[in-house]
BALO-390206 format. One line per field, with one value per residue: chain; x, y, z of N, C-alpha, C, O, CB in turn; residue in one letter. Coordinates in nm, 4 decimals, padded with zeros to 6 digits. Each point is the difference from the previous one (the first is absolute). Glycine has a CB too. Example, Ala and Ser with C-alpha at 12.3 -4.5 7.8 and 13.67 -1.06 7.14 Angstrom:
chain A, A
n_xx 01.3190, 00.1542
n_yy -00.5690, 00.2223
n_zz 00.7800, -00.1966
ca_xx -00.0890, 00.0820
ca_yy 00.1190, 00.1190
ca_zz 00.0000, 00.0060
c_xx 00.0900, -00.0770
c_yy 00.1200, 00.1090
c_zz 00.0000, 00.0730
o_xx 00.1036, 00.0509
o_yy -00.0019, 00.1108
o_zz 00.0665, 00.0169
cb_xx -00.2928, 00.0675
cb_yy -00.1154, -00.1736
cb_zz 00.0581, -00.2314
res a, s
//
This chain:
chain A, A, A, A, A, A, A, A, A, A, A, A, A, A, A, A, A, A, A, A, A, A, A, A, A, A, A, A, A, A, A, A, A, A, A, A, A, A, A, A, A, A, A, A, A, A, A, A, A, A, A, A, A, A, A, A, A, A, A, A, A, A, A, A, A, A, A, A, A, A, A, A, A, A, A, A, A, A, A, A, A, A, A, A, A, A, A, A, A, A, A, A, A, A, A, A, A, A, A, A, A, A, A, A, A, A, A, A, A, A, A, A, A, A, A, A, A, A, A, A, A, A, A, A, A, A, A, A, A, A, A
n_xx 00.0919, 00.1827, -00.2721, -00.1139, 00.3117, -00.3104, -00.3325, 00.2610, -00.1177, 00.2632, -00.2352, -00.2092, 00.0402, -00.0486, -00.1531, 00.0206, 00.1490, -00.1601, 00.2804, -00.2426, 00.2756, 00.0560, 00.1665, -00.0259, 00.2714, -00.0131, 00.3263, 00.0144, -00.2011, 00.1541, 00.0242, 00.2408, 00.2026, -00.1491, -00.1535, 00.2303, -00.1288, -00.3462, 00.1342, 00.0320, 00.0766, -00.2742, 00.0789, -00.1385, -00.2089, -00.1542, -00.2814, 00.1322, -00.1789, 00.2231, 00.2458, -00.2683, -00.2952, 00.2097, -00.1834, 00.1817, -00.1941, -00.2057, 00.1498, -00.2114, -00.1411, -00.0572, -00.1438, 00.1025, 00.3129, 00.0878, 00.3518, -00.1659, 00.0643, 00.1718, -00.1115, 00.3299, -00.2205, -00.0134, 00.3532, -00.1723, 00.0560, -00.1051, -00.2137, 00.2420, 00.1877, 00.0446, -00.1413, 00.2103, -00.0641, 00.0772, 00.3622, -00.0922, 00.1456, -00.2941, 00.0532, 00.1289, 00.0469, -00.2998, 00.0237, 00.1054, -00.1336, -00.2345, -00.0082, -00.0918, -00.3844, -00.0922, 00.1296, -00.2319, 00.1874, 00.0769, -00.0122, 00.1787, 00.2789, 00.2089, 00.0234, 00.2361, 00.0819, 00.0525, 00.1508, 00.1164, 00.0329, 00.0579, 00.1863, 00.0472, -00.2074, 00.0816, -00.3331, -00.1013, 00.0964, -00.1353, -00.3873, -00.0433, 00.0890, -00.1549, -00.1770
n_yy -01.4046, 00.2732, 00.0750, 00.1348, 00.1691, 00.1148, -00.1028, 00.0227, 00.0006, -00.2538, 00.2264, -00.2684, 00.1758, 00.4547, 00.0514, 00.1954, -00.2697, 00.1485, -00.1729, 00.1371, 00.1511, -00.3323, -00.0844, -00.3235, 00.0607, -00.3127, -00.0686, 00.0838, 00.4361, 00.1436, 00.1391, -00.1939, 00.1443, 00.2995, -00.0717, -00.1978, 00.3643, -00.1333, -00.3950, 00.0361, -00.2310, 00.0111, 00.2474, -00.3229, 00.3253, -00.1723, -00.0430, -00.1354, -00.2330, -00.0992, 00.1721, -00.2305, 00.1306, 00.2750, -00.0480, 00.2932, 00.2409, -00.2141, 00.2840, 00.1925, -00.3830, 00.2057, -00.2630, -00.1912, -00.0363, 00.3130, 00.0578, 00.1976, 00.1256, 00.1186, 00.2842, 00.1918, 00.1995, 00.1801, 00.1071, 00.3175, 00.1725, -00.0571, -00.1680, -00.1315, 00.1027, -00.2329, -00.1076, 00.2727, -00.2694, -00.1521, -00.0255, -00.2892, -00.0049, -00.0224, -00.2844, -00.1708, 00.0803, -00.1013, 00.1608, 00.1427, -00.1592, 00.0793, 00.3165, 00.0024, -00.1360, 00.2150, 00.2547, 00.1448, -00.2077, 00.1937, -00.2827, -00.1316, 00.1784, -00.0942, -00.3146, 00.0171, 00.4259, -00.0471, -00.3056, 00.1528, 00.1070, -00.2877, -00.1532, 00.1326, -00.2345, -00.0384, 00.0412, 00.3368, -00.0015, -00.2612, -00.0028, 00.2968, -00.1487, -00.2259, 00.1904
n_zz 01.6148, -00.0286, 00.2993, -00.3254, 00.2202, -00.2665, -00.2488, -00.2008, -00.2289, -00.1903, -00.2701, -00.0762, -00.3794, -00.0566, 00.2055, 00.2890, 00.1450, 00.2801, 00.1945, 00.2049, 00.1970, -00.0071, -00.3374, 00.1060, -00.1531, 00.0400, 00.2354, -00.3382, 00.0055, -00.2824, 00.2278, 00.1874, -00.3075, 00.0598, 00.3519, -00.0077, 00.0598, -00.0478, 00.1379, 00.3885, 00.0206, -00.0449, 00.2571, -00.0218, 00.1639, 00.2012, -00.2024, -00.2809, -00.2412, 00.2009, -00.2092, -00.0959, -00.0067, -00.2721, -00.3553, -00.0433, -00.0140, -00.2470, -00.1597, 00.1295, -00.2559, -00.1879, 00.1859, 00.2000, -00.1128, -00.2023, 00.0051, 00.1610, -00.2050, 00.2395, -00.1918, 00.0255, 00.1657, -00.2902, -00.1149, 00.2231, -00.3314, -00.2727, -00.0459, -00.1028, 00.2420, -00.1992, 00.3609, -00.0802, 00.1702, -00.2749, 00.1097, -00.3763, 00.2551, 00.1537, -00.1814, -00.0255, -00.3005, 00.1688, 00.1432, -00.3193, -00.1457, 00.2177, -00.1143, -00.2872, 00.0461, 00.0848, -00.1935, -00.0610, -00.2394, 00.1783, 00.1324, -00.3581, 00.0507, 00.3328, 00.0497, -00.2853, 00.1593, 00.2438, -00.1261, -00.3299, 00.2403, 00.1556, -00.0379, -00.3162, 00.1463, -00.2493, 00.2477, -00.0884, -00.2752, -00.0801, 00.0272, -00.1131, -00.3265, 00.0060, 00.1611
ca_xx -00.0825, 00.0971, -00.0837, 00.0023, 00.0273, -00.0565, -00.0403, 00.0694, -00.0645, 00.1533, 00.0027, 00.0864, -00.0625, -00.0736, -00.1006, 00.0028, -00.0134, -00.0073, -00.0406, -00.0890, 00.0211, -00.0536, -00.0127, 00.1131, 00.0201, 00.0282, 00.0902, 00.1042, -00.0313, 00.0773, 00.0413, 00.1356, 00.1071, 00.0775, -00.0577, -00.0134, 00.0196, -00.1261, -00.1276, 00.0470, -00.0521, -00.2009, 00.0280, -00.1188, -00.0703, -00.0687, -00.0984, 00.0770, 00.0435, 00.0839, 00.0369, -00.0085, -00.1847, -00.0260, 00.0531, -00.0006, -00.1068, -00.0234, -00.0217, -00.1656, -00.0595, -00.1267, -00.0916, 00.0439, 00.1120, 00.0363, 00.1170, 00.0152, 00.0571, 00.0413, -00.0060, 00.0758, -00.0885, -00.0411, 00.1087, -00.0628, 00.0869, 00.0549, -00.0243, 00.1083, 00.1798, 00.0683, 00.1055, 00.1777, 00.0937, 00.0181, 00.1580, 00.0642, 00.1211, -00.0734, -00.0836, 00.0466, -00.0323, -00.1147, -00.1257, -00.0179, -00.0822, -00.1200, 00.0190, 00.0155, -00.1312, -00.0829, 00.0346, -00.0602, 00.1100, 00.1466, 00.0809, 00.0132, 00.0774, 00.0977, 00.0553, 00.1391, 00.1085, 00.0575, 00.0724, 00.1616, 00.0931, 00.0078, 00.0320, 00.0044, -00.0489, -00.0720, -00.1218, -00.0948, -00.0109, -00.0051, -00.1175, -00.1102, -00.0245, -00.1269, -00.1818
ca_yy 00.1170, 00.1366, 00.1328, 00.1401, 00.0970, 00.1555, -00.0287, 00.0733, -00.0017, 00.0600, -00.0398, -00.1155, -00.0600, 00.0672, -00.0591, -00.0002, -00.1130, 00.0381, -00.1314, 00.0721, -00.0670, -00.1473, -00.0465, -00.1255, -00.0443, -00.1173, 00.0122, -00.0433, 00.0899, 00.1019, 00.0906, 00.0157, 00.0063, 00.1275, 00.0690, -00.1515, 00.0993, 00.0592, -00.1187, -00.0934, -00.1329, -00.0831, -00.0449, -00.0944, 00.0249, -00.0414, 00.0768, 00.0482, -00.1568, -00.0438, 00.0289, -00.0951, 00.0303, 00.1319, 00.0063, 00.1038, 00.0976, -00.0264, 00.1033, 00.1076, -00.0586, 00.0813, -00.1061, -00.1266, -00.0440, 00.0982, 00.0957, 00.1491, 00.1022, 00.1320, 00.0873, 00.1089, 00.0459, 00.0904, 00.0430, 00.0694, 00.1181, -00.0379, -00.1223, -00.0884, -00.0293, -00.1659, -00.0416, 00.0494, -00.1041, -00.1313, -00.0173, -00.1359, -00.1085, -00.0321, -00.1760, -00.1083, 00.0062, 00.0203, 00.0774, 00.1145, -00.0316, -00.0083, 00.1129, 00.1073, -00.0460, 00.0891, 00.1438, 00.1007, 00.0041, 00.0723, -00.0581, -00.1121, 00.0532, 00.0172, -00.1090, -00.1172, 00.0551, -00.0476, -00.0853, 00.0129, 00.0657, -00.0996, -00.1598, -00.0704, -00.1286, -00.0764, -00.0751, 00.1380, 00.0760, -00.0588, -00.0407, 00.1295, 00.0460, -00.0743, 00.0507
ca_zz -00.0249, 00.0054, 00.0611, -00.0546, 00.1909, -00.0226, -00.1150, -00.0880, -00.1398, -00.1232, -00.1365, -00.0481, -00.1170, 00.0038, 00.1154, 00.1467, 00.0749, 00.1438, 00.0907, 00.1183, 00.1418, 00.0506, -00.1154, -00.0126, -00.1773, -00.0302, 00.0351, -00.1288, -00.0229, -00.0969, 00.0364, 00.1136, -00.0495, -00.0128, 00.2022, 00.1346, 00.1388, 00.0976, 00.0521, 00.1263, 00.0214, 00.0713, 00.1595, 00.0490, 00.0795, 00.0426, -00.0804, -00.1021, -00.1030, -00.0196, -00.1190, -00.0686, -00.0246, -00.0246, -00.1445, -00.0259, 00.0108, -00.1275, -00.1090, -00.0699, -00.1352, -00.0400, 00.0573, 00.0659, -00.0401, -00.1240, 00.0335, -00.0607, -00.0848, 00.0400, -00.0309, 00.0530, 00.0165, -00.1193, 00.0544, 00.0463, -00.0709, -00.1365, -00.0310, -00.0945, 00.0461, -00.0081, 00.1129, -00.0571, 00.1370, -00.0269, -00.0084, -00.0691, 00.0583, 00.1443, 00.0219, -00.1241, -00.1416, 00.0207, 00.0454, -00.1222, -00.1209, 00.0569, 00.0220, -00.1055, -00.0449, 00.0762, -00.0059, -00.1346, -00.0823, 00.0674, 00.1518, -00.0429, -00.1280, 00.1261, 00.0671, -00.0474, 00.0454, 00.0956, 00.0361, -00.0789, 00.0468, 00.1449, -00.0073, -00.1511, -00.0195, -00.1332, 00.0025, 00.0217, -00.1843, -00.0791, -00.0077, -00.0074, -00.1495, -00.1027, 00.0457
c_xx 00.0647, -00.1560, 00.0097, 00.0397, -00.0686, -00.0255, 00.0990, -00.0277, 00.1321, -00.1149, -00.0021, -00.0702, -00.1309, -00.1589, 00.0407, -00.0347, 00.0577, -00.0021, -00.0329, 00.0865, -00.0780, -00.0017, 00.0642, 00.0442, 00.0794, 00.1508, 00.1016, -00.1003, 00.1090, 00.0823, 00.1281, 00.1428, -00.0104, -00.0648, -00.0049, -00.0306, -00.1351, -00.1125, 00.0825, -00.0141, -00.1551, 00.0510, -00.1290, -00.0550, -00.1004, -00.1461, 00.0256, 00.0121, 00.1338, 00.0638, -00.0733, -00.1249, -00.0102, 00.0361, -00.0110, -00.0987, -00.0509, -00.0381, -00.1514, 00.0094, -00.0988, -00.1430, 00.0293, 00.0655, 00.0721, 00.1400, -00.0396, 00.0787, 00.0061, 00.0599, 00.1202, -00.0944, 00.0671, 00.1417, -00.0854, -00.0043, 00.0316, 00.0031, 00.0971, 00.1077, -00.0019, 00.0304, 00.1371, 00.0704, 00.0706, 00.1553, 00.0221, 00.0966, -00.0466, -00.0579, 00.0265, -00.0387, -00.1163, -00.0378, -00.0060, -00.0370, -00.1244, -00.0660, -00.0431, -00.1599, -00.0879, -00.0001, -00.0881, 00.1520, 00.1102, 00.0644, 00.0516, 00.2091, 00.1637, 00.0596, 00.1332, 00.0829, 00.0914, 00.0740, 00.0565, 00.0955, 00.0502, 00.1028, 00.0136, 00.0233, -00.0225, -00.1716, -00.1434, 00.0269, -00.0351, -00.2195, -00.1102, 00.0094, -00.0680, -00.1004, -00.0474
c_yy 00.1212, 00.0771, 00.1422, 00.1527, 00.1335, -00.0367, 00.0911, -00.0268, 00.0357, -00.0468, -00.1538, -00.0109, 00.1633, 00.0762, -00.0207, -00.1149, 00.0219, -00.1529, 00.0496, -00.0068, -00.1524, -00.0977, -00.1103, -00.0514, -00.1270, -00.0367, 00.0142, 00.1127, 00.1201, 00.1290, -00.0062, -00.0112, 00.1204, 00.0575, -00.0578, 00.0950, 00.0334, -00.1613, -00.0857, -00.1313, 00.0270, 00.0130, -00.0704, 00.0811, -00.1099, 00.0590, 00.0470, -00.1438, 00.0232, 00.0349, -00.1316, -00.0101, 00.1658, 00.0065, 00.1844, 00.1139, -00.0411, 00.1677, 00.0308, -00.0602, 00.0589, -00.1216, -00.1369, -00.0989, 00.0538, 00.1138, 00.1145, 00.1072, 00.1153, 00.1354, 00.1199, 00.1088, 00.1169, 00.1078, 00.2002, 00.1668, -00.0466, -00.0937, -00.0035, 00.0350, -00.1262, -00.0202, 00.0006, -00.0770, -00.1394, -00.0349, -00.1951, -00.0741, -00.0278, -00.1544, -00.0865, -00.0088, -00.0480, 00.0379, 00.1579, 00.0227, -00.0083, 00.1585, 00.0900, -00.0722, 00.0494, 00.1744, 00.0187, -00.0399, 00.0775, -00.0610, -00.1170, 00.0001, 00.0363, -00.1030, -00.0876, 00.1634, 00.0019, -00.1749, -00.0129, 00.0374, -00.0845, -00.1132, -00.0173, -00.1216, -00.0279, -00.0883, 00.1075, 00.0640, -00.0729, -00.0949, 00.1165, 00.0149, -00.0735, 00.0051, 00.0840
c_zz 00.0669, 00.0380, -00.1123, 00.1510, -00.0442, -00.1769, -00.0846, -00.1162, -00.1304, -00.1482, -00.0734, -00.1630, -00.0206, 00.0856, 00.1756, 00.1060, 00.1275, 00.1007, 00.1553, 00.1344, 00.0519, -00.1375, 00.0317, -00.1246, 00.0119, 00.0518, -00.1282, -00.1119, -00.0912, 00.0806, 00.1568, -00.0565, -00.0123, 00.1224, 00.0313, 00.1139, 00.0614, 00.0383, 00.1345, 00.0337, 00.0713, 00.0930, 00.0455, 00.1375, 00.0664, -00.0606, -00.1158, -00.0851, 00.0474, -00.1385, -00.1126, -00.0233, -00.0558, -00.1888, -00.0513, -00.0763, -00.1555, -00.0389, -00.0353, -00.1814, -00.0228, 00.0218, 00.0362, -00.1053, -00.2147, 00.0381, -00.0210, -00.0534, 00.0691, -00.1058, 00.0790, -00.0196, -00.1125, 00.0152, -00.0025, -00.0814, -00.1106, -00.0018, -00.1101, -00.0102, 00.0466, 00.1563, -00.0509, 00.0880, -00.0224, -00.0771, -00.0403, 00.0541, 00.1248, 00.0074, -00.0774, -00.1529, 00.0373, 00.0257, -00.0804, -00.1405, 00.0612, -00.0228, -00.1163, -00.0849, 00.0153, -00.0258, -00.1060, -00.0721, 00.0258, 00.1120, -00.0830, -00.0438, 00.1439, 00.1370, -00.0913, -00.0145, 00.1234, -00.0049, -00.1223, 00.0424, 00.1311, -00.0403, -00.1700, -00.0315, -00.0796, 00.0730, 00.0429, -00.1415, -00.1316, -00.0570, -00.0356, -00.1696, -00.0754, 00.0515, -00.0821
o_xx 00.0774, -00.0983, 00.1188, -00.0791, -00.0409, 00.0677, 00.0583, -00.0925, 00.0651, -00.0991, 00.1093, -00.1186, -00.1067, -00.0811, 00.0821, -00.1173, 00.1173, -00.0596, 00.0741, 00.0471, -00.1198, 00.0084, 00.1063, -00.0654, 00.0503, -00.0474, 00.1207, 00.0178, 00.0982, 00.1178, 00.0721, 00.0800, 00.1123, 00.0549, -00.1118, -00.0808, -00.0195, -00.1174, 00.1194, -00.0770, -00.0671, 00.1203, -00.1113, 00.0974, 00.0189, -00.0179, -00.0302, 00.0618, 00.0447, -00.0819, -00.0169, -00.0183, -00.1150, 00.1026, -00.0591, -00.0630, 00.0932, -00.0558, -00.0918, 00.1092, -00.0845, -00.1092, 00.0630, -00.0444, 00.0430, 00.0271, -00.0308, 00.1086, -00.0985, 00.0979, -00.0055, -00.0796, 00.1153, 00.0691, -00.0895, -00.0681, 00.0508, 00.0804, 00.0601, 00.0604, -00.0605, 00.0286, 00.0584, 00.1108, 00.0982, 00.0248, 00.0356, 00.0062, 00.0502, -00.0165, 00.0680, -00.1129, -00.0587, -00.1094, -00.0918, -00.0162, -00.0608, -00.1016, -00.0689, -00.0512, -00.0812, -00.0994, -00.0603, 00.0923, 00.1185, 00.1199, 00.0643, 00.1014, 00.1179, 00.0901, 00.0958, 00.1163, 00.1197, 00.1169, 00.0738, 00.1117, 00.1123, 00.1104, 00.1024, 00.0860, -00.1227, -00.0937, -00.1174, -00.0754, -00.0630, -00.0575, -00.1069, -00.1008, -00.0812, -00.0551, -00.1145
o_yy -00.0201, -00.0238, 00.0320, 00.0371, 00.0769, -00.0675, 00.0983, -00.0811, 00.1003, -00.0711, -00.0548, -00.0275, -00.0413, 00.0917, -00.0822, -00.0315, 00.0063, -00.1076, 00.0871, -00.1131, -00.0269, -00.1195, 00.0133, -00.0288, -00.0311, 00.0746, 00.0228, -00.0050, 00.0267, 00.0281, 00.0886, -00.0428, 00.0490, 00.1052, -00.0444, -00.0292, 00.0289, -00.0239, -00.0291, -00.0602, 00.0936, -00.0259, 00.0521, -00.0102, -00.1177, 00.1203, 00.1173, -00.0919, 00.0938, 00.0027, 00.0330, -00.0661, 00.0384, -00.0357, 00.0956, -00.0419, -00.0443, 00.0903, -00.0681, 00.0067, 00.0416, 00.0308, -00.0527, -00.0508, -00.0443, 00.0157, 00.0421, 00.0239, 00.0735, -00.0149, -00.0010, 00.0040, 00.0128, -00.0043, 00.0478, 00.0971, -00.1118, -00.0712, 00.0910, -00.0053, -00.0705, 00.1087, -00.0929, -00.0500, -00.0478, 00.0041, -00.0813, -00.1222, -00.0930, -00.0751, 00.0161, 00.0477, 00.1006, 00.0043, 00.0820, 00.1004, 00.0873, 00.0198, 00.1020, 00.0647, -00.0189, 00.0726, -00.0756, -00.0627, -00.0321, 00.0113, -00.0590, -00.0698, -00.0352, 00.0160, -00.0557, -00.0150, -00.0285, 00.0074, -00.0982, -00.0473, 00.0326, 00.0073, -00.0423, -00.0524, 00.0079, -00.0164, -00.0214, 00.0001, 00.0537, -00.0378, -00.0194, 00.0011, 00.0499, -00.0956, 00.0427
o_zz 00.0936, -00.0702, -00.0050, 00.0867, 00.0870, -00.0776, 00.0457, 00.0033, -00.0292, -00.0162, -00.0143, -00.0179, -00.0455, -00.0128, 00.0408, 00.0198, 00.0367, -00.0053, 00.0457, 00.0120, -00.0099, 00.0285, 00.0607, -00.1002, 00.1080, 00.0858, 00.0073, -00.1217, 00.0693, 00.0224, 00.0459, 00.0832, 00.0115, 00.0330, 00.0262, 00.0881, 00.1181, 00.0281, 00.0076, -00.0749, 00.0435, -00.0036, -00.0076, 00.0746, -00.0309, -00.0189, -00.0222, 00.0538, 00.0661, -00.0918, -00.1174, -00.1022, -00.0214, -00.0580, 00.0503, -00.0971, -00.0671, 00.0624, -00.0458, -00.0565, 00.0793, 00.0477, -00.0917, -00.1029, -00.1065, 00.1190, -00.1115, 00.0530, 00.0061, -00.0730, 00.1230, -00.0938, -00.0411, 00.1018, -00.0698, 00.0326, 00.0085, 00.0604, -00.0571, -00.1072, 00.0808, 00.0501, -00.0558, -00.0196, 00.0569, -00.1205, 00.0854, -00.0129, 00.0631, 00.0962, -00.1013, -00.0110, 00.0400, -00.0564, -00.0020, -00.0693, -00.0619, -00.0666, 00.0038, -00.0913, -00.0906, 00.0002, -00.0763, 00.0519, -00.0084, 00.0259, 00.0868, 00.0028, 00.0035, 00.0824, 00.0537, 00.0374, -00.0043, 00.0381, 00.0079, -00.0205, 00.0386, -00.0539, -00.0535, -00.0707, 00.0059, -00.0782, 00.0302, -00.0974, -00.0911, -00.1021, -00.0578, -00.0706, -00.0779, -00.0544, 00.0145
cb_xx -00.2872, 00.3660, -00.0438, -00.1525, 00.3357, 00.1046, -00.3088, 00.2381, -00.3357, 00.4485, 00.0009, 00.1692, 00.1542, 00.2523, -00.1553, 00.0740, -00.1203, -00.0918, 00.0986, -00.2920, 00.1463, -00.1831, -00.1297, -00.0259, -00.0269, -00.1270, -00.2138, 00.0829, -00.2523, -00.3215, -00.3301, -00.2253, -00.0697, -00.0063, 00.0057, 00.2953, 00.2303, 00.1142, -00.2519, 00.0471, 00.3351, -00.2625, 00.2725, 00.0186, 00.0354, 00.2040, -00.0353, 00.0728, -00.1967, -00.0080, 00.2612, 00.1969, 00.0118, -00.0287, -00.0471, 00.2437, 00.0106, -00.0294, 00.3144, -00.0796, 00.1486, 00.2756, -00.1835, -00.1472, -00.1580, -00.3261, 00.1924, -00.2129, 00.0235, -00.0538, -00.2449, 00.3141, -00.2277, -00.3937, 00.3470, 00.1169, 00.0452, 00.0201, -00.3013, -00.1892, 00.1398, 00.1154, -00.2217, -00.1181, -00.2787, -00.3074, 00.0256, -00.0459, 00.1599, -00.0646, -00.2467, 00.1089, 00.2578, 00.1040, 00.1078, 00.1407, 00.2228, 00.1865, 00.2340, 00.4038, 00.1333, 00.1432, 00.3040, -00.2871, -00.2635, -00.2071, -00.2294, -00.4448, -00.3979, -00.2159, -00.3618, -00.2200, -00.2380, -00.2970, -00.1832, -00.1875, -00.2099, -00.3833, -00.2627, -00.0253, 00.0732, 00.4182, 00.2894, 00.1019, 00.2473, 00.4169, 00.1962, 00.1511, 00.2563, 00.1569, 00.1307
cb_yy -00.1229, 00.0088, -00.1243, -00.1781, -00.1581, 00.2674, -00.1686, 00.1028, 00.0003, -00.0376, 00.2662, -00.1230, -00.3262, -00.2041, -00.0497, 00.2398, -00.1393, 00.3623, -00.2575, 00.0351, 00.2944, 00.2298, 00.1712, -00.0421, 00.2851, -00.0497, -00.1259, -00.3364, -00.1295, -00.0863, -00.0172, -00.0703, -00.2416, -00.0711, 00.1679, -00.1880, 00.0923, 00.3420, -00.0313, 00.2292, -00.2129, -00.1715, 00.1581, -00.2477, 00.3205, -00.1742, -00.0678, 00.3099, -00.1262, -00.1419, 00.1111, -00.0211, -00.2182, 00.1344, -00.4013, -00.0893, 00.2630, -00.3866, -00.0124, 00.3260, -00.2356, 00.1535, 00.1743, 00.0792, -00.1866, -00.0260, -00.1707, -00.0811, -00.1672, -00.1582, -00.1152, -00.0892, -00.1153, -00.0156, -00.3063, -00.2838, 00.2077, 00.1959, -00.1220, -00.0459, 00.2977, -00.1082, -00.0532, 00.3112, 00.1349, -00.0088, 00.3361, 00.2182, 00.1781, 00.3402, 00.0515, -00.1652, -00.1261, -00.0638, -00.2209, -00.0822, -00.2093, -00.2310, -00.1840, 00.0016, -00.1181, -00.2783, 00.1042, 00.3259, -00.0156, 00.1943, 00.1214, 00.0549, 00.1965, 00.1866, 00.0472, -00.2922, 00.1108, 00.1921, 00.0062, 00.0808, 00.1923, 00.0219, -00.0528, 00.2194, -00.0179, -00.0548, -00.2153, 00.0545, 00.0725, 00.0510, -00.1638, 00.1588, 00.0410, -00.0527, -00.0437
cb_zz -00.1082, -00.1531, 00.2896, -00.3201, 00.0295, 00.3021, 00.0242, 00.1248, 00.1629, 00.1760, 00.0529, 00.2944, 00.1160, -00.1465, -00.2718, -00.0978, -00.2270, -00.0752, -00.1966, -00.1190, 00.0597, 00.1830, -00.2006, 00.2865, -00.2327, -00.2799, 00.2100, 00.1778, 00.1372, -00.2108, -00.1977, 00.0901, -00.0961, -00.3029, 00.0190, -00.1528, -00.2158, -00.1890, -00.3062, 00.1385, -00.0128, -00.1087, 00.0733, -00.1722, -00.0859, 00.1953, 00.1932, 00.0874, -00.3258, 00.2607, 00.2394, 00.1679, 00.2700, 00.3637, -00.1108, 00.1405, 00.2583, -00.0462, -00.0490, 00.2441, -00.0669, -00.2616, -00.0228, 00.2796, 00.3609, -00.1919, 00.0626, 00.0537, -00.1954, 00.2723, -00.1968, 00.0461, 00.3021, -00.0925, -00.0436, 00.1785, 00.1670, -00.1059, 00.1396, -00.0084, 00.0061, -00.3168, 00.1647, -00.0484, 00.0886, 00.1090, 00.1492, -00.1586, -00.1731, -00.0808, 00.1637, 00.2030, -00.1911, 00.0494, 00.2646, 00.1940, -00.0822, 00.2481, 00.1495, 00.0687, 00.1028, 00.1670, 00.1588, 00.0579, -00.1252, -00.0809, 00.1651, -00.0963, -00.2636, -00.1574, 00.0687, -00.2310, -00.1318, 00.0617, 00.1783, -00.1178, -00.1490, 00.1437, 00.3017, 00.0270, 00.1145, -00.0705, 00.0441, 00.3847, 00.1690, 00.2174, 00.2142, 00.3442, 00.0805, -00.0360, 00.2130
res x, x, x, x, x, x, x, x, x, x, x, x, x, x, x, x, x, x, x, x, x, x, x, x, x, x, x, x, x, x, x, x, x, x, x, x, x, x, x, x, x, x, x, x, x, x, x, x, x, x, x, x, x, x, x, x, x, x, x, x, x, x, x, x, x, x, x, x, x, x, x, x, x, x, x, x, x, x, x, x, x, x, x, x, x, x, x, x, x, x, x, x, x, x, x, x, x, x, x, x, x, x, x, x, x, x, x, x, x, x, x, x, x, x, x, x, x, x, x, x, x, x, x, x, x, x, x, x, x, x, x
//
């Protein structure tokens, strides 16, 4: 088990995935391939479980044992600007097909532009045109 040392909060799949100070994660946990740097070891204290009785913080649910749907918050200026940020070579063909399932058509239309002009994955270009 890995300590969380400072809360922080990344992109994943569209959607925001927060992990708290003290947070406990699993050792074969994901996020320590790309922030091993903000998580620490367990130090056994006194007055303190043992790594081996301590489990990890459980996830906020819309109702018991259900997942919750997280929402990005409202945007504050011109509404229905595309996320121009969203860079295709940044992720894997799945998680950009995932991606383009979801876009408006112009962000749709500017995400396989961008990766013609990029990588020009057939398992991204090739899958979007027959939809």
């Amino acid at each position: 088990m890995k300590r969380c040392n400072e809360s922080f909060t990344i992109w994943r799949d569209g959607a925001p995935v927060a992990f708290t100070a003290g947070q406990l994660v699993d050792d074969k946990h994901p996020i320590l391939k790309t922030h091993k740097h903000l998580f620490g070891e367990l130090e056994a204290s006194s007055g303190h479980a043992q790594p081996s009785t301590l489990r990890p913080v459980e996830q906020a649910t819309a109702d018991p044992g259900q997942p919750r749907s997280l929402t990005p918050p409202a945007s504050t200026g011109g509404e229905d600007k595309a996320p121009a940020d969203y860079d295709p070579g940044e992720y894997n063909a799945p998680e950009v097909v995932e991606y383009l399932k979801t876009a408006t058509e112009e962000e749709r239309d500017r995400v396989l532009a961008a990766e013609a002009a990029g990588r020009k994955r057939k398992s991204i270009l090739g899958d979007t045109k027959e939809s």
